[in-house]
PDB file of N, CA, C and O in Angstrom:
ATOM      1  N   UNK A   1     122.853 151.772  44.593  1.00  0.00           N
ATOM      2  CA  UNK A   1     121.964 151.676  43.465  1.00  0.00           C
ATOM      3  C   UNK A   1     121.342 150.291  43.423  1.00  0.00           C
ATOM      4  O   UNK A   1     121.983 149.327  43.842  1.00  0.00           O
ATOM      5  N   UNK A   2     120.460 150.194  43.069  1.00  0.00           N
ATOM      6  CA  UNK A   2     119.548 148.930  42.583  1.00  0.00           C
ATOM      7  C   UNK A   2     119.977 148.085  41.451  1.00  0.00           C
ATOM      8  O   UNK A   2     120.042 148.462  40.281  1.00  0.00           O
ATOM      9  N   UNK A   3     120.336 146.616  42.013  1.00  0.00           N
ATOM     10  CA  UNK A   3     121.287 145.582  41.296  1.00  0.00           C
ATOM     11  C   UNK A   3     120.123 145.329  40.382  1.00  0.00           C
ATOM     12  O   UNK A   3     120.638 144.568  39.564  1.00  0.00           O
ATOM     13  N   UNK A   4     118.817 145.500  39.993  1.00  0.00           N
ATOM     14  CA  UNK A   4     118.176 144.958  39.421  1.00  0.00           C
ATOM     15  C   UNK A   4     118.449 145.937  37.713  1.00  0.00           C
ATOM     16  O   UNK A   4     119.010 147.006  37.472  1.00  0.00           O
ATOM     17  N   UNK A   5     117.912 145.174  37.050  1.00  0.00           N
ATOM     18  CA  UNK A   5     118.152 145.629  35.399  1.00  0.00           C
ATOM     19  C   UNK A   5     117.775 147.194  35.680  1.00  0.00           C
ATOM     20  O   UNK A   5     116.647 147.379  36.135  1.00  0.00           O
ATOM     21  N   UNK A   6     118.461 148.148  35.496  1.00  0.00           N
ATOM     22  CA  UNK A   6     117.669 149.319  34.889  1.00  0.00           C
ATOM     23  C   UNK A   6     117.286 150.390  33.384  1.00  0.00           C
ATOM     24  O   UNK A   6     117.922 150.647  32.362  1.00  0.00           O
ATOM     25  N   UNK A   7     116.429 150.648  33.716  1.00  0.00           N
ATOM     26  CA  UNK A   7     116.306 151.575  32.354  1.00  0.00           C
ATOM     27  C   UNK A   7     116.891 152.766  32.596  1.00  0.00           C
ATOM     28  O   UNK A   7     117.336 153.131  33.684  1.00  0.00           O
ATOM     29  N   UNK A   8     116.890 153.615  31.176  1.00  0.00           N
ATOM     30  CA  UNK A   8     117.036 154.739  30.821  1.00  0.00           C
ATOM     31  C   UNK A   8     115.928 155.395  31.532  1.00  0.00           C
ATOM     32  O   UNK A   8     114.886 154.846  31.889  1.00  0.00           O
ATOM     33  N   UNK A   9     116.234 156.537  31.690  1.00  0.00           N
ATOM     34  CA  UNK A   9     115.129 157.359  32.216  1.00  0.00           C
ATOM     35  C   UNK A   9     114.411 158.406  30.639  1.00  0.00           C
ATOM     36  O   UNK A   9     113.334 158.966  30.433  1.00  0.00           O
ATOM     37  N   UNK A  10     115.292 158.289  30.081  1.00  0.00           N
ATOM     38  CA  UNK A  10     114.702 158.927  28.493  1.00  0.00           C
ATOM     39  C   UNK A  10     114.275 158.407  27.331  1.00  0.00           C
ATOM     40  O   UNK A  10     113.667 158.929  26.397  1.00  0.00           O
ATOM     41  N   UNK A  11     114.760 157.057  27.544  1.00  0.00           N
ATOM     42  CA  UNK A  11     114.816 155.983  26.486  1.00  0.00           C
ATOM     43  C   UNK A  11     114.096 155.120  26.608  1.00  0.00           C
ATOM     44  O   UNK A  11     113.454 154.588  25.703  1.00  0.00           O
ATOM     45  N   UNK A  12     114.088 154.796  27.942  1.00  0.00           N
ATOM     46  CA  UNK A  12     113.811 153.128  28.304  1.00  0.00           C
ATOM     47  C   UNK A  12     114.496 151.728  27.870  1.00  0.00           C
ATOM     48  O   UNK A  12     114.029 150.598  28.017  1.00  0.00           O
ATOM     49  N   UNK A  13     115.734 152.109  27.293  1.00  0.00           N
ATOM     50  CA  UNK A  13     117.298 151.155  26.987  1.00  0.00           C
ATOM     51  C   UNK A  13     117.865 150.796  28.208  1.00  0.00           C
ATOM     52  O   UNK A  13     118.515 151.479  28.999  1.00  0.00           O
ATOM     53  N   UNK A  14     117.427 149.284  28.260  1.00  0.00           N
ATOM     54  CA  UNK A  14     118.535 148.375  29.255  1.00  0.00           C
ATOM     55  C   UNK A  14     120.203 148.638  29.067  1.00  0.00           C
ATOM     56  O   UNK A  14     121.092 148.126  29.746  1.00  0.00           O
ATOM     57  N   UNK A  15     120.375 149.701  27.810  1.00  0.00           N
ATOM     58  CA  UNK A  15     121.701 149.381  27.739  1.00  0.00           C
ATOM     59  C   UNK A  15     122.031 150.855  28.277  1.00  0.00           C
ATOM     60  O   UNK A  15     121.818 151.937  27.731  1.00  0.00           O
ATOM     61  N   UNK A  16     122.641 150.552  29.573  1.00  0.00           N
ATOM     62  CA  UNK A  16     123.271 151.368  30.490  1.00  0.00           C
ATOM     63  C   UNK A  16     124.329 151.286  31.300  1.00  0.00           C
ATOM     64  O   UNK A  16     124.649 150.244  31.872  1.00  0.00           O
ATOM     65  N   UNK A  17     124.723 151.988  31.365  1.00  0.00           N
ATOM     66  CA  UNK A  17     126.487 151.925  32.161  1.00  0.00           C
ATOM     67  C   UNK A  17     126.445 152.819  33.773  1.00  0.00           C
ATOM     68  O   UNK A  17     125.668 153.624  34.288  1.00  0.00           O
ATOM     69  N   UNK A  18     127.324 152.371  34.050  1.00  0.00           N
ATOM     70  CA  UNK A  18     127.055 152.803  35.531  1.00  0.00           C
ATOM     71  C   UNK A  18     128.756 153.384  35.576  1.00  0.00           C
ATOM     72  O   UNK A  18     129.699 152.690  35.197  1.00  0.00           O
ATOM     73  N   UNK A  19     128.892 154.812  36.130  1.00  0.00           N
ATOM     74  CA  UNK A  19     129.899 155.921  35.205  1.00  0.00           C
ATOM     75  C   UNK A  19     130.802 156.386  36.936  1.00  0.00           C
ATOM     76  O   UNK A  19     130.231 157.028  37.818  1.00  0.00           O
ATOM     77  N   UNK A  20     132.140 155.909  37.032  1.00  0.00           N
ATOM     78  CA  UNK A  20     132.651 156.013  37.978  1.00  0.00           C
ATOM     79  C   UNK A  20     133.599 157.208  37.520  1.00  0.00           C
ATOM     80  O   UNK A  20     133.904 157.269  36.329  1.00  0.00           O
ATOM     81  N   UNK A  21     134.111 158.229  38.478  1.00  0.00           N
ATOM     82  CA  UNK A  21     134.991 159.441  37.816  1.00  0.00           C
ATOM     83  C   UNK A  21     136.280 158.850  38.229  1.00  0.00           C
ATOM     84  O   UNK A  21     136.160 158.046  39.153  1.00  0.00           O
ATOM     85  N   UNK A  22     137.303 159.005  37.858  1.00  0.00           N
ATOM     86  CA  UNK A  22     139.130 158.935  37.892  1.00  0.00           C
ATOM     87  C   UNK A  22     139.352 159.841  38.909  1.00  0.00           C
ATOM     88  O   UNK A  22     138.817 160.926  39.137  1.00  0.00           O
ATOM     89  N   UNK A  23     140.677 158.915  39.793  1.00  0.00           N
ATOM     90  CA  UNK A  23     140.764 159.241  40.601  1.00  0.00           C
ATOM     91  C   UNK A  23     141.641 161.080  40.070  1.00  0.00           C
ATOM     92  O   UNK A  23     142.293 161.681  40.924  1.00  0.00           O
ATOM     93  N   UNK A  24     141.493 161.593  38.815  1.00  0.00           N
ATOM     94  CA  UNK A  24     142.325 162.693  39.247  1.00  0.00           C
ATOM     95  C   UNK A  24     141.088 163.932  38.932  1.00  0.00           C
ATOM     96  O   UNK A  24     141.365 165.097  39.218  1.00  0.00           O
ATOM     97  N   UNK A  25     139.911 163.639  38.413  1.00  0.00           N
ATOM     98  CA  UNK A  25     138.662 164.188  38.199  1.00  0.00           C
ATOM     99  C   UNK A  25     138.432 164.724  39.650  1.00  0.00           C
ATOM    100  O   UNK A  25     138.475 163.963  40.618  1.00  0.00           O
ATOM    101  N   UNK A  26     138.135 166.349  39.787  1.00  0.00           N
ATOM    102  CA  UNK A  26     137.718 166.712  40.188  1.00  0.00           C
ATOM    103  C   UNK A  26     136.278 166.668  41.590  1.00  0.00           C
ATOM    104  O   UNK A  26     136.061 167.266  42.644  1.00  0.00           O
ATOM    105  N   UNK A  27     135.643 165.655  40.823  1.00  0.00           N
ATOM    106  CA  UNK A  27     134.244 165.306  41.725  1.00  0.00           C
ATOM    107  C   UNK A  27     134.922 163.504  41.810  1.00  0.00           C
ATOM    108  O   UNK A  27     133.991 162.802  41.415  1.00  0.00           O
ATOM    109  N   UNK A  28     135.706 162.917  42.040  1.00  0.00           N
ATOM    110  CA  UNK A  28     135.858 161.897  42.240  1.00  0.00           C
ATOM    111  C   UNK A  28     135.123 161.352  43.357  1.00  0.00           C
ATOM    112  O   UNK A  28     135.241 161.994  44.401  1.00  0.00           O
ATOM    113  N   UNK A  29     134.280 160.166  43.395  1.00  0.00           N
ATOM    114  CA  UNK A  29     133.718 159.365  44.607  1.00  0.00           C
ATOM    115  C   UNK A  29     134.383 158.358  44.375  1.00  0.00           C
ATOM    116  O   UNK A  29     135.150 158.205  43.423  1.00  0.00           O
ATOM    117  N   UNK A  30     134.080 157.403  45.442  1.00  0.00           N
ATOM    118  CA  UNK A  30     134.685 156.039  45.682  1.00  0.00           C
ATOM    119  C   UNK A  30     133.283 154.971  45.350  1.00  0.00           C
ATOM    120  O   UNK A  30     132.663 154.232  46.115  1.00  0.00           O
ATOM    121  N   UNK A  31     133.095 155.267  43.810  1.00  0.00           N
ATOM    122  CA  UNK A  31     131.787 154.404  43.442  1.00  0.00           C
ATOM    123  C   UNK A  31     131.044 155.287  41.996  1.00  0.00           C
ATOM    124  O   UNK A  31     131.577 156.129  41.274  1.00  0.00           O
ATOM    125  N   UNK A  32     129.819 154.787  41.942  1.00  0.00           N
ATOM    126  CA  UNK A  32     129.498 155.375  40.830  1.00  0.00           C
ATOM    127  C   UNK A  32     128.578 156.963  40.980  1.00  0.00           C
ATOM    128  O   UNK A  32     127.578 157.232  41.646  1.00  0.00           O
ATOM    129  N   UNK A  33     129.156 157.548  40.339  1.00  0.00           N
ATOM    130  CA  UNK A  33     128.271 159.006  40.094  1.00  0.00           C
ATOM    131  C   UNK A  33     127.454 159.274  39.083  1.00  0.00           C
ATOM    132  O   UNK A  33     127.219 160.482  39.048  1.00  0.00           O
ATOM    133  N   UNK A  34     126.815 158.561  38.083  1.00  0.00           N
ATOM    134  CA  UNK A  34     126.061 158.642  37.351  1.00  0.00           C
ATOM    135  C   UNK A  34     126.073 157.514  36.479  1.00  0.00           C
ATOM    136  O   UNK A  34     127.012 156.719  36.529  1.00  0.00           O
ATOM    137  N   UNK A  35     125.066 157.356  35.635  1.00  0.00           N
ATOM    138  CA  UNK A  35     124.378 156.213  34.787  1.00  0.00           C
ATOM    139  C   UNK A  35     124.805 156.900  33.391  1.00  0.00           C
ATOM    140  O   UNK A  35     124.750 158.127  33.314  1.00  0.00           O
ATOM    141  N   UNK A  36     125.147 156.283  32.505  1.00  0.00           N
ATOM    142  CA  UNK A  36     124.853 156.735  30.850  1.00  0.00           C
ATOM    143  C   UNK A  36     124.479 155.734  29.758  1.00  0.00           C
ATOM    144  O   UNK A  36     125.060 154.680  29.500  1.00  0.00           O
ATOM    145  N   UNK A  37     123.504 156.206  29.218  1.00  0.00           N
ATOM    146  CA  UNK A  37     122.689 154.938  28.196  1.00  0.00           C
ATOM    147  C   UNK A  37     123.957 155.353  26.980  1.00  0.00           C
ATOM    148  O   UNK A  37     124.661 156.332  26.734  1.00  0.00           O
ATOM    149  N   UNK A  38     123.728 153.828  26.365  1.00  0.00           N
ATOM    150  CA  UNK A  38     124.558 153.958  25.326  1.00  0.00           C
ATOM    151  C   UNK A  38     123.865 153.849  24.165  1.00  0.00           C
ATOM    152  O   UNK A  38     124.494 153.494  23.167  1.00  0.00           O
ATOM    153  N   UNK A  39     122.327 154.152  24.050  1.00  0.00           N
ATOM    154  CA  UNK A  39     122.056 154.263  23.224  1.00  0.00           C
ATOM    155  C   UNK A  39     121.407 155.467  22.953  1.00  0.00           C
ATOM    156  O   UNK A  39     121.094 155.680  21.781  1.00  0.00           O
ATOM    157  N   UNK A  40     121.150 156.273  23.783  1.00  0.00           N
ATOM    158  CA  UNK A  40     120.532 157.587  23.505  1.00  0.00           C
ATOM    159  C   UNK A  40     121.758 159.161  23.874  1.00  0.00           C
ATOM    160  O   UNK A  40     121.762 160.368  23.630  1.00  0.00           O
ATOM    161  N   UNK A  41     122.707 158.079  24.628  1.00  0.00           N
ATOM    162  CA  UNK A  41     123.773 158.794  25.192  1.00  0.00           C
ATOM    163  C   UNK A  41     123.537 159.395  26.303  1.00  0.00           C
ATOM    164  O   UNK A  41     124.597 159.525  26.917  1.00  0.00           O
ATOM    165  N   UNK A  42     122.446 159.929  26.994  1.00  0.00           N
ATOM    166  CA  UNK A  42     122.082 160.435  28.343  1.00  0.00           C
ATOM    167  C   UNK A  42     122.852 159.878  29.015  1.00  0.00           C
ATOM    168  O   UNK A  42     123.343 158.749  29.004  1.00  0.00           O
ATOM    169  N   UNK A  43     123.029 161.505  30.165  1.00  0.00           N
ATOM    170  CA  UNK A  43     123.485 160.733  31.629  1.00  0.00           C
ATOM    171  C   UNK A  43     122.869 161.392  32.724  1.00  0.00           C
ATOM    172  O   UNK A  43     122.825 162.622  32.732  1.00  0.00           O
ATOM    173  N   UNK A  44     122.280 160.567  33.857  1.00  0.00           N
ATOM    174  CA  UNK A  44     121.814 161.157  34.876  1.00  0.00           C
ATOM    175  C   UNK A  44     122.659 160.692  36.108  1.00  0.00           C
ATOM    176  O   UNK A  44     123.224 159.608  36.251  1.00  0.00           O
ATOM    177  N   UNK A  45     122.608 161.967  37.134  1.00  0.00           N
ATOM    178  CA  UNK A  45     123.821 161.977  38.106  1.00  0.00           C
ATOM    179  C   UNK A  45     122.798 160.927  39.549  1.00  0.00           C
ATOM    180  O   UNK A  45     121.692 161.105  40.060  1.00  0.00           O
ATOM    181  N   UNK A  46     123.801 159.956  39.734  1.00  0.00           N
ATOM    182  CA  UNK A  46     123.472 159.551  41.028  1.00  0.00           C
ATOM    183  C   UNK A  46     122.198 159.854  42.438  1.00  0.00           C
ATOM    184  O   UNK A  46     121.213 159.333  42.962  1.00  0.00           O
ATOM    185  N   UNK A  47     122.898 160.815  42.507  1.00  0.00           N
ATOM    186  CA  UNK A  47     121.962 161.884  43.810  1.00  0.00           C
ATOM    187  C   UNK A  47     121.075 163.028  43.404  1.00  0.00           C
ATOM    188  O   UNK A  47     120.133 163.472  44.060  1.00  0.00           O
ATOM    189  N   UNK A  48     121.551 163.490  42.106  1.00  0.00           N
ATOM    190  CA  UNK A  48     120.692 164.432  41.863  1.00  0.00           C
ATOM    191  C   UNK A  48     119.284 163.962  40.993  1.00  0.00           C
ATOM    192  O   UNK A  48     118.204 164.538  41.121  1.00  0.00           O
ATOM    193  N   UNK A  49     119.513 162.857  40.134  1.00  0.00           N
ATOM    194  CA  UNK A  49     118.653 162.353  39.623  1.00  0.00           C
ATOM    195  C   UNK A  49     118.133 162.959  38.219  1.00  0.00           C
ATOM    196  O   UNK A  49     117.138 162.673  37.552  1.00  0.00           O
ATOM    197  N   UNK A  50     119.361 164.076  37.973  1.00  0.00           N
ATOM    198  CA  UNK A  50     118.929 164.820  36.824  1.00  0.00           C
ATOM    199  C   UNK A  50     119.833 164.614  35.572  1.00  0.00           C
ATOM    200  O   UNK A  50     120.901 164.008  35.668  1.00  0.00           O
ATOM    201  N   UNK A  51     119.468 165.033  34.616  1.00  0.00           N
ATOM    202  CA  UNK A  51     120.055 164.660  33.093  1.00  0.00           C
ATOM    203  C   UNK A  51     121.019 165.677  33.675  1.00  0.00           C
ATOM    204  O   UNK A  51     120.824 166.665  34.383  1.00  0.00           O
ATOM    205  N   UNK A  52     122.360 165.021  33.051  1.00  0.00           N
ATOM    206  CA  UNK A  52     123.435 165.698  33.004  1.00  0.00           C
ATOM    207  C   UNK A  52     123.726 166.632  31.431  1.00  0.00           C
ATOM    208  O   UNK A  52     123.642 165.783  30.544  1.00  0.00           O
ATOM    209  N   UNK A  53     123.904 167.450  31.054  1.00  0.00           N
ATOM    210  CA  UNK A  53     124.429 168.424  30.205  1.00  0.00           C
ATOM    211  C   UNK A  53     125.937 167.806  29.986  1.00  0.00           C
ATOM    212  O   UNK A  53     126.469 167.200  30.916  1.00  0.00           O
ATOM    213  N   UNK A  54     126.873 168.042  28.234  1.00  0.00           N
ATOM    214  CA  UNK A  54     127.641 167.836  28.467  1.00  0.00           C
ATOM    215  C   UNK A  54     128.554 168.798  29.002  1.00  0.00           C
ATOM    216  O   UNK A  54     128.258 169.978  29.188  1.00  0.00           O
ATOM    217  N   UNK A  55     129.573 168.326  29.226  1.00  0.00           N
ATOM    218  CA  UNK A  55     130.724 168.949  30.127  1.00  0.00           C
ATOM    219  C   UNK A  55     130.269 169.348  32.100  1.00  0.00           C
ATOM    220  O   UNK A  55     130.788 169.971  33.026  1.00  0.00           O
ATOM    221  N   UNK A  56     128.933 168.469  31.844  1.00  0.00           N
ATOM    222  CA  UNK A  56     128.639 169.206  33.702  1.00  0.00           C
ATOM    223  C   UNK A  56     129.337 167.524  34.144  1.00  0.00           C
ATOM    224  O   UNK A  56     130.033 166.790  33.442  1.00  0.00           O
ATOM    225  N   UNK A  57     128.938 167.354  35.262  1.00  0.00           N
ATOM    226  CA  UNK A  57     129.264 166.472  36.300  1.00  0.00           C
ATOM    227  C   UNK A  57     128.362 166.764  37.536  1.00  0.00           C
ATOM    228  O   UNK A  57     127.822 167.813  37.887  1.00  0.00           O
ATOM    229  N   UNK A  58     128.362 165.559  38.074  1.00  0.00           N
ATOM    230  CA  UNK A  58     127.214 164.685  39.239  1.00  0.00           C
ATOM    231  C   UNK A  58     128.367 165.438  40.298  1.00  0.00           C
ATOM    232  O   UNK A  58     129.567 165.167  40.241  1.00  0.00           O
ATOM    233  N   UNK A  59     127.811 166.373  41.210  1.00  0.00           N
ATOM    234  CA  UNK A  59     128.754 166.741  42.103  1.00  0.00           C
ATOM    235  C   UNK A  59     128.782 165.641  43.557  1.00  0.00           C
ATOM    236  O   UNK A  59     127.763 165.302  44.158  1.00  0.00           O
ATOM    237  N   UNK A  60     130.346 165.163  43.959  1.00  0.00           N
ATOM    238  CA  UNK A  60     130.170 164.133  44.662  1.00  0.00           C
ATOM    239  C   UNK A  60     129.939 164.287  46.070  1.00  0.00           C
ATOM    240  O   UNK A  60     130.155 165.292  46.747  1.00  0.00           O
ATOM    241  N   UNK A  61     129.334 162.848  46.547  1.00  0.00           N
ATOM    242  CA  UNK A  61     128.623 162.401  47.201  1.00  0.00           C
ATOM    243  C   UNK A  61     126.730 163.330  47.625  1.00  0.00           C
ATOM    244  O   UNK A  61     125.957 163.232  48.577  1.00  0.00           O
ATOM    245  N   UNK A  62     126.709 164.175  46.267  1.00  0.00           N
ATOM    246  CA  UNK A  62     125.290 164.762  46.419  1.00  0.00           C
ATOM    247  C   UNK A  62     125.449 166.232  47.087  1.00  0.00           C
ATOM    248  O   UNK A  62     124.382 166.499  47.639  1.00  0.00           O
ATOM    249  N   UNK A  63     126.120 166.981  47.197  1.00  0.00           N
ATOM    250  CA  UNK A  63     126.649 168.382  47.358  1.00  0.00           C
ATOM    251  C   UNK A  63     126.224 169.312  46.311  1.00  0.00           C
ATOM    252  O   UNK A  63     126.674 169.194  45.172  1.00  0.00           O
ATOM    253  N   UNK A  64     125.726 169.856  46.494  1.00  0.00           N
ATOM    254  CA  UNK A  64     125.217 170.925  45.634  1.00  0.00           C
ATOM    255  C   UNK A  64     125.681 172.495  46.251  1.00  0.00           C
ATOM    256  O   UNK A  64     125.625 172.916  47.407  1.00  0.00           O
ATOM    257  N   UNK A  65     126.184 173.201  44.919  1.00  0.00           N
ATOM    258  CA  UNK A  65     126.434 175.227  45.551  1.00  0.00           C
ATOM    259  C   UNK A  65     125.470 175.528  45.243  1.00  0.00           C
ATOM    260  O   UNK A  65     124.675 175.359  44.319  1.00  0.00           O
ATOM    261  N   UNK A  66     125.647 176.394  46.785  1.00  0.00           N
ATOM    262  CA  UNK A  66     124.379 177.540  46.991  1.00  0.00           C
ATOM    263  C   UNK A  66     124.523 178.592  45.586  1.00  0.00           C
ATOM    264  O   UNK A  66     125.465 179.191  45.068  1.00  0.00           O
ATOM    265  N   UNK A  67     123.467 178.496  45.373  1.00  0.00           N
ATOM    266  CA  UNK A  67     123.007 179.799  44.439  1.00  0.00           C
ATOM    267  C   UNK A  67     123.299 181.084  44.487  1.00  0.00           C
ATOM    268  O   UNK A  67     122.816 181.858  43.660  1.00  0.00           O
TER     269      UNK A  67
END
């Protein structure tokens, strides 16, 4: 990811977190899988680049199921 300041993609809030999963989580990577503003609450996944829903998850390292 890009060390430089980023925005929200919904907000445009510098205030953002960069969202690593536990190692007993399911989609665990060794790094971050998604961004979440703390002021609008959004989260968008790493690789997919899309707003996350709650209860979904950034599937790791960018893996997506076939349909």
């Amino acid at each position: 990811m890009d060390t430089q300041k980023q925005k929200c993609q919904k907000c445009g809030s510098e205030n953002i977190v960069m969202v690593e999963y536990g190692y007993g989580h399911p989609e665990h990577y060794d790094g971050v899988s998604e961004t979440m503003c703390n002021d609008c609450k959004a989260r968008f996944g790493r690789w997919s680049n899309k707003e996350l829903k709650e209860g979904e998850w950034e599937p790791r390292g960018g893996r997506f199921k076939a349909k």
